[in-house]
C-alpha angles and dihedrals in degrees: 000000000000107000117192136182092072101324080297087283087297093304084292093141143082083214101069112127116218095032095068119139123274091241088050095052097039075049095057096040091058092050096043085047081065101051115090078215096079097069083066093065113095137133120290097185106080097101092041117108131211126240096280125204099275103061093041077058095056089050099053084047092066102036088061088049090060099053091048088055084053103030103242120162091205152317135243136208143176127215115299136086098322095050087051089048093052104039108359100249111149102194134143129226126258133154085284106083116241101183133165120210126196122186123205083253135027136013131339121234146192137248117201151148103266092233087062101042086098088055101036083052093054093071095025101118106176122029135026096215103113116159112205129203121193125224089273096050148098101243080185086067097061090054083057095047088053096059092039093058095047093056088257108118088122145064136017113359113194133206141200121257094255107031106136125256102241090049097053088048089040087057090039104056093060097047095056091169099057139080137231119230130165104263089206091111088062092037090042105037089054097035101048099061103065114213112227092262097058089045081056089057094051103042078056094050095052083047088059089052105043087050095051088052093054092051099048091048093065098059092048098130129173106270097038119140119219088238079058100046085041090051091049094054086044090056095046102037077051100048082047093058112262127142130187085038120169128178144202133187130174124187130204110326098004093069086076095072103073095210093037135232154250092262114118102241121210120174127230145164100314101011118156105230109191116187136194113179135163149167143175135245111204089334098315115110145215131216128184134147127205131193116208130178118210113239121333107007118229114236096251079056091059091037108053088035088058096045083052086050094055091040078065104053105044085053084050086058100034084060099091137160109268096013119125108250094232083065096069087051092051091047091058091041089056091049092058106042088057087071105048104277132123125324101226113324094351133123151278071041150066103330103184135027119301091254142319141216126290133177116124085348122066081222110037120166126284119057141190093247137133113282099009099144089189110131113231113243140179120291086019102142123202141155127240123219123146101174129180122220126200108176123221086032120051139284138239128214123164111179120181116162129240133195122201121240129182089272095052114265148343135190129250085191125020106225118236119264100222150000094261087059094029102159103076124213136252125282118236116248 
C-alpha cells in the first residue's frame, strides 16, 4: 500500500486517516448512511487522462539534455516516484535491487529480479530494455552491462536523492572508472516544473478533496471521535474518485500539535477541528487543510482564523515570478510577528515553514522556508499553509495549493473567506 503526507509520521498518530479502526469506521459509515448527503458522492475522474507516451518521452528528452550539459553519462534510480515520472513503474524497494537507468543517449532501461520482469513489464510505459538477475546473481552487474554496452563505462554517474547506499557502493563498485554524483539536477530539473497535463491531475485531485470536505462537514456531530471524522473524509474522497487518500483530523487541544497527538479526541459544542487531507489522482496529489469550529465559534476562534487567512494571502502575493522562495516564508513571518507571534519558529506562532513542493509527492523540493534562495518559475507547485499554533488552546491551519504561471501565481483551491464558509472553492484552470 502506497502511504503519502509524510508517510503519515510513520504511522505515530491516532490521527492517522486511513488506518482507522475497523468500529470507528463502521461508526462513521452508519452515521454517513444517514445523511441525505451521501446520495451526492460519486466519482468525478472519468474524463481525466493519465500521463501517455508522448509526454514520459519529453521527459526523458530533457532529461538527456540535461546530462549532456553536464556531462553525465547517466542516472540512476530506484523504484518511487521518479521512477514512476520517467517510465510509469509503479514498484516498491526490497533487498532485490529494481533499479532504471537512463543514459545521456539512447534508450533506458530496467533492472529487475527475473521472477518479477512480467510484472515489472505490466506498468513500464516507455522502453522494452529490462535486464533481468537471478537469485544467484550480481543485479549490480547488469547496470554495468547497460552502460557498457552504450559506450558509458566512463565518466560522471548520477543518482537519485534517495538511491540506497548499498546500492550506490554496490554500482559503483563495478564501474570503477567512473564517478558518483547526485542526479537531483536531472530529477529535479525535470520534476519541479509541472506540464499542463500534470497541473490538470492535480487540480482534480484538489477538487476530490475540497468536495469530500464539504460533504463531511456536514455530518460533524457532538460526540464524534477524530478516528470517526477521519473515517468519514476516507469514504467520500474514495466514493469521488480519489486513490492514494490519507487523512488527518485534530480536535480541541490537539489541533495544536500540527502533526497531532496521542490524545483521544471527542467533539463537542465549541470543539476546533483542524483537518489535513489528501489524495492522488494517477500519481499527482492534493493537499489542503481546513479548520472548523463546531457550533457557534468564540471570538479567539475568528480572530486567530482570520490572522491564519491573511497569512495566506500575503504568502500567495509575495509569491512572485523571479523572487527567492524563502522570501514568501520571511513576508508571513514578518506579518506575525507584528502582532505578537513568534518570532521566527516560536510559539504561540507559525511552527514550520510557510509551505513545500508537491507534484507526484505530498513534500517536493522547493519550499517557502527561511533562507531558500530558489527563484520561483513557472509550473513550480507549492501549498500554502501558514498555521498558527497556541498551545494549551487549539490551532488553526488552512493549505490550499498554488502553481506559478508567467503571470505569478494561481490557485488550485480558493481558500475560504471566514469561519462561517469555511470550505473555500476551486480555482479555475
Amino acid at each position: 500500500m502506497k502511504l503519502n503526507k509524510r508517510n503519515f509520521l510513520q504511522l505515530g498518530s491516532t490521527a492517522v486517516g486511513t488506518l482507522a479502526l475497523s468500529g470507528s469506521l463502521s461508526a462513521a459509515k452508519t452515521q454517513a448512511s444517514q445523511s441525505s448527503g451521501k446520495g451526492q458522492l460519486h466519482s468525478i475522474i472519468g474524463n481525466v487522462e493519465p500521463i501517455n507516451v508522448k509526454e514520459r518521452r519529453a521527459r526523458l528528452d530533457k532529461a538527456q539534455e540535461i546530462m549532456r550539459r553536464q556531462n553525465m553519462a547517466a542516472i540512476v534510480v530506484e523504484p518511487g516516484a521518479t521512477m514512476e515520472y520517467f517510465c510509469g513503474i509503479q514498484w516498491w524497494r526490497s533487498e532485490r535491487l529494481t533499479a532504471l537507468v537512463i543514459p545521456r543517449e539512447g534508450d533506458i532501461a530496467v533492472v529487475c529480479p527475473s521472477f518479477e520482469e512480467p510484472s515489472i513489464r505490466e506498468s513500464l510505459a516507455i522502453g522494452d530494455d529490462v535486464r533481468v538477475w537471478q537469485e544467484h546473481d550480481s543485479p549490480f552487474m547488469q547496470v554495468r552491462h547497460i552502460l557498457v554496452d552504450r559506450g558509458l563505462g566512463k565518466g560522471k554517474l548520477g543518482f537519485e536523492h534517495s538511491v540506497r547506499y548499498f546500492v550506490q557502493r554496490g554500482v559503483m563498485a563495478r564501474l570503477p572508472a567512473m564517478q558518483d554524483v547526485s542526479a537531483n539536477s536531472v530529477t529535479w530539473g525535470c520534476r519541479m516544473y509541472k506540464s499542463p497535463q500534470e497541473l490538470s491531475l492535480m487540480h482534480k485531485a484538489n477538487e476530490i478533496t475540497l468536495n469530500a470536505y464539504t460533504w463531511v462537514w456536514r455530518q460533524l456531530d457532538v460526540g464524534m471521535t477524530s478516528e470517526e471524522i477521519i473515517a468519514l473524509m476516507q469514504q467520500a474522497q474514495s466514493a469521488l474518485g480519489g486513490q492514494g487518500i490519507w487523512n488527518m483530523a485534530l480536535c480541541n487541544e490537539a489541533s495544536a500539535y500540527p502533526h497531532g497527538t496521542q490524545q483521544r479526541q471527542t467533539l463537542r459544542e465549541g470543539s476546533v477541528v483542524l483537518m489535513d487531507c489528501g489524495c492522488e489522482v494517477h500519481g499527482y496529489q492534493s493537499d489542503v487543510s481546513r479548520t472548523f469550529v463546531l457550533g457557534e465559534p468564540e471570538k479567539r476562534h475568528k480572530t486567530v482564523w482570520q490572522t491564519v487567512r491573511k497569512g495566506q494571502q500575503i504568502a500567495f502575493e509575495a509569491a512572485q515570478i523571479g523572487v527567492a522562495a524563502g522570501v514568501v516564508d520571511d513576508e508571513v513571518r514578518r506579518y506575525y510577528e507584528s502582532l505578537g507571534y513568534g518570532p521566527g519558529y516560536q510559539t504561540p506562532g507559525l511552527s514550520h515553514r510557510t509551505g513545500h513542493g508537491i507534484g507526484m509527492e505530498g513534500h517536493e523540493s522547493v519550499n517557502f522556508v527561511h533562507k531558500e534562495q530558489t527563484l520561483l518559475k513557472p509550473g513550480m507547485c507549492f501549498s500554502n499553509e501558514p498555521g498558527l499554533y497556541l498551545y494549551g488552546e487549539f490551532g488553526v491551519r488552512l493549505e490550499d495549493c498554488l502553481y506559478m504561471t508567467e503571470s505569478g501565481p494561481r490557485w488550485f483551491t480558493h481558500p475560504p473567506d471566514s469561519l462561517d464558509s469555511p470550505i473555500g472553492k476551486m480555482g479555475m484552470m
